[in-house]
C-alpha positions in Angstrom: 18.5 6.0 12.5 18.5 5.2 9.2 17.0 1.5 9.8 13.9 3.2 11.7 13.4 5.6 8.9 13.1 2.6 6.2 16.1 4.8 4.7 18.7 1.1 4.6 18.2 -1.9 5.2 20.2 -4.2 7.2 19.7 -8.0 7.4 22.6 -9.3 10.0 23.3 -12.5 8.0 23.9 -10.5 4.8 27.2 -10.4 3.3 26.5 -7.3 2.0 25.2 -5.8 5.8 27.8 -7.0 7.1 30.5 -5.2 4.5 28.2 -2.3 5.6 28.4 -2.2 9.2 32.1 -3.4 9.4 33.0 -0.8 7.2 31.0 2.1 8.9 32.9 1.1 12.0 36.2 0.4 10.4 35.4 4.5 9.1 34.6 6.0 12.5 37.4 4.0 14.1 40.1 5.1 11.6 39.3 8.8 12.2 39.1 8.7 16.4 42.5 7.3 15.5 43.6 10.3 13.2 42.1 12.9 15.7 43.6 11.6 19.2 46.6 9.2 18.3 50.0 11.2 16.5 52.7 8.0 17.3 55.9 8.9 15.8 56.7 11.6 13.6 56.7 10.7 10.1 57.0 13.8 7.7 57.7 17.3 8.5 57.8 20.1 6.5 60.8 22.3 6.1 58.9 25.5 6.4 57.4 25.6 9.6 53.9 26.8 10.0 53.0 30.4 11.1 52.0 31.2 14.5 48.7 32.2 13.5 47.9 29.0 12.0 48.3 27.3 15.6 45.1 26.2 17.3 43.8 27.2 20.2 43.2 24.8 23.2 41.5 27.3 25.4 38.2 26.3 24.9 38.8 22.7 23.6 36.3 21.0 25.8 33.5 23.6 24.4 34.5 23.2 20.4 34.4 19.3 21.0 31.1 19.0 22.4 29.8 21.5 19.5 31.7 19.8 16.6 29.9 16.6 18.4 26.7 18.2 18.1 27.1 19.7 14.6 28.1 16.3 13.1 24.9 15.3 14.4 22.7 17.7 13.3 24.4 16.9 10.1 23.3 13.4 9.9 19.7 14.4 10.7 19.8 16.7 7.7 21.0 14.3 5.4 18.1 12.0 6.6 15.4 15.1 5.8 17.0 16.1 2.8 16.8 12.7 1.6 13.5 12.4 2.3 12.9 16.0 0.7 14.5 15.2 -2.3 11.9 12.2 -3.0 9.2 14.8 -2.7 10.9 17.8 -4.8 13.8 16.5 -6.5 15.0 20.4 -7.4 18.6 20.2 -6.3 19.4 24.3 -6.7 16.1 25.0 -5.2 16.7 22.8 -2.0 20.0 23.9 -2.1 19.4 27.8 -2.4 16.8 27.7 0.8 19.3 25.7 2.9 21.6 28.4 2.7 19.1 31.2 3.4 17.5 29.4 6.3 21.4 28.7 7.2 22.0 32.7 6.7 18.9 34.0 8.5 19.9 31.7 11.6 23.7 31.8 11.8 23.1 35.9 11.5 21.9 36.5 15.0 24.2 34.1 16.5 27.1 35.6 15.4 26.3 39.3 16.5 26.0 37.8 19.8 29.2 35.8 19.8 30.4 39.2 18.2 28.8 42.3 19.1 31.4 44.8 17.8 30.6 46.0 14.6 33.4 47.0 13.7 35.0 43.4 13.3 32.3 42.9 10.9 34.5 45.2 8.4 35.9 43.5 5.9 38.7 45.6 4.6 40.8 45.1 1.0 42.5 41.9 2.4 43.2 38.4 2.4 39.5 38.4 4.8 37.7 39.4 1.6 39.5 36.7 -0.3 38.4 34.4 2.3 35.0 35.2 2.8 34.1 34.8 -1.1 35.8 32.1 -1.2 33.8 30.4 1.7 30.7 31.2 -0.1 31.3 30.0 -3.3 32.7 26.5 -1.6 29.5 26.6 0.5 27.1 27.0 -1.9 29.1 24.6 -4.4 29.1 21.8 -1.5 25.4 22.5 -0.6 24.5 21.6 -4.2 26.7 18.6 -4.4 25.1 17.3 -1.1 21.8 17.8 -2.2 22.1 15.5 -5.9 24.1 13.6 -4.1 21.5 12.9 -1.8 18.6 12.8 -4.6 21.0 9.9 -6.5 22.4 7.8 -3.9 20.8 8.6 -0.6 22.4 9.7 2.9 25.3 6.9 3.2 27.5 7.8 0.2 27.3 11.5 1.9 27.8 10.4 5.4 30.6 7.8 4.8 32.7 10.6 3.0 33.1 12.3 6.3 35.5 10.2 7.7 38.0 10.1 4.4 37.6 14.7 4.9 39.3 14.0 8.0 42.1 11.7 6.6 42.6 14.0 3.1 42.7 17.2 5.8 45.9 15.8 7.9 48.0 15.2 4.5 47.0 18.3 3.1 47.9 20.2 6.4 50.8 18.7 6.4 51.1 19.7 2.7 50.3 22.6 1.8 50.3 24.3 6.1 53.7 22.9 6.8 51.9 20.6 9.7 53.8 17.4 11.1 52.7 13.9 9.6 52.0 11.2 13.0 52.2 7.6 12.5 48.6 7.6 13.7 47.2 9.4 10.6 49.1 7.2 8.1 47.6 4.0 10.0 44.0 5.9 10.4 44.0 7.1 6.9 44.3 3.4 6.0 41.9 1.8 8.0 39.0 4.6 6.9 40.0 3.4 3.7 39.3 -0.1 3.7 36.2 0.9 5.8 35.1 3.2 2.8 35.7 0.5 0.3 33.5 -1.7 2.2 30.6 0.4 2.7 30.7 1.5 -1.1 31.5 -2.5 -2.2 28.4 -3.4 0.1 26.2 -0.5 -1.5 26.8 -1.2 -5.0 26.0 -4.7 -4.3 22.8 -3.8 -3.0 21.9 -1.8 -5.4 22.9 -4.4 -8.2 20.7 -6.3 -6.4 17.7 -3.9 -6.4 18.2 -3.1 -10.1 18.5 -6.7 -11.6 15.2 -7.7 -9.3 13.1 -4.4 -10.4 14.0 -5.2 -13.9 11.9 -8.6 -14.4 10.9 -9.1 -17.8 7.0 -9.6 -17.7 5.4 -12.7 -19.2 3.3 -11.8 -22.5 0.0 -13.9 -22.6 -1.0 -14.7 -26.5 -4.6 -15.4 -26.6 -5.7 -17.7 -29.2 -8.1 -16.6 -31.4 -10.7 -19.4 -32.5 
C-alpha cells in the first residue's frame, strides 16, 4: 500500500529494499511467533497472577478477527495522516481532532455494546485511576504518532508495532506475574533483527536522499570585457 501511494519506494535489486522487506517480514514473523507458539516455560513469577487478570477465551474467534481489522484500519491511518501532515504539519491540531472524531464515534458504540447506565459510573476507585490514565496515554501517543509521522513517515510507526508485542510479553511476565515461553524469547529476537533491518535500510535511504538533494550548484562568473 505504501508503494501505490508513492509513500516508499522499493527497487528489488536494492540492498537497501531488500534490508527493508526482509526485515518487515522478519518483524511480522517474529510476533505470529510470540502470539501462537509458548515452547517451554522459561521464567515464572513467584506471585501468581490474579484471577481477574486471566483472559477470556469465550469470544476469541470475534476479538481476533477485530484486533485483525483494527490493525488495519491502523495502517490506513498512518498512510492519511502522513499524507495530512504534508498538507498541515500542526501535530497538536491533527492530534486533538483524531481524538474527538475518535470520541464522537467510539461514544455510540459503546452504549450499544453497554446499554446500562449505571456501568457507566465511575466510582472513587482504581476505574477512575484507570480511565485518566488511559486518556492521558492516549492523547500523549496520538501526538507522538502524529510528529512521528510528519518526521519520518508511516514505516518508523508501523515497524514499532511488532517490538509492543515483544516488550508486552516481558513486561507481563514482569510486572503481571505471567509465565515467560521459549517462543517469546525466540520471537522477541527475530522482531529484533527484523527492526534493525528496516531501520538500517531506512537510514540508508535517507542518507541517500539527503547527500543527492544537497548538490552544491555550479557558480557561472561572467567575464566582464
Amino acid at each position: 500500500m505504501l508503494k501505490i501511494t508513492r509513500l516508499e519506494r522499493v527497487a528489488l535489486r536494492s540492498s537497501i529494499s531488500q534490508a527493508k522487506i526482509m526485515g518487515t517480514i522478519a518483524s511480522i514473523s517474529g510476533a505470529l511467533l510470540v502470539v501462537l507458539y509458548k515452547g517451554p516455560q522459561v521464567f515464572s513469577s513467584p506471585s501468581p497472577s490474579s484471577t481477574l487478570l486471566q483472559p477470556s477465551y469465550s469470544n476469541w474467534v470475534i476479538g481476533g478477527i477485530l484486533l485483525a481489522v483494527a490493525y488495519l484500519l491502523f495502517s490506513i491511518r498512518y498512510i492519511i495522516q502522513t499524507q495530512v501532515m504534508e498538507i498541515y504539519p500542526a501535530e497538536l491540531l491533527v492530534a486533538l481532532f483524531y481524538n474527538i472524531c475518535g470520541a464522537i464515534i467510539s461514544a455510540p458504540v459503546s452504549l450499544i455494546a453497554e446499554s446500562e447506565l449505571s456501568s457507566w459510573m465511575l466510582r472513587p476507585s482504581v476505574a477512575v485511576i484507570a480511565v485518566l490514565y488511559s486518556g492521558v496515554i492516549q492523547a500523549f501517543s496520538t501526538f507522538v504518532i502524529a510528529w512521528g509521522l510528519h518526521l519520518k513517515g508511516p514505516v518508523y510507526i508501523a515497524i514499532f508495532k511488532p517490538v509492543s508485542i515483544a516488550i508486552a510479553a516481558f513486561m507481563s511476565a514482569i510486572f503481571l506475574g505471567d509465565s515467560l515461553y521459549l517462543g517469546s524469547i525466540i520471537g522477541a529476537i527475530i522482531i529484533s533483527i527484523g527492526f534493525y533491518a528496516v531501520i538500517w535500510g531506512k537510514a540508508k535511504e535517507d542518507g541517500r536522499t539527503t547527500s543527492s538533494s544537497n548538490v552544491p550548484l555550479l557558480k557561472v562568473e561572467e567575464n566582464v570585457e
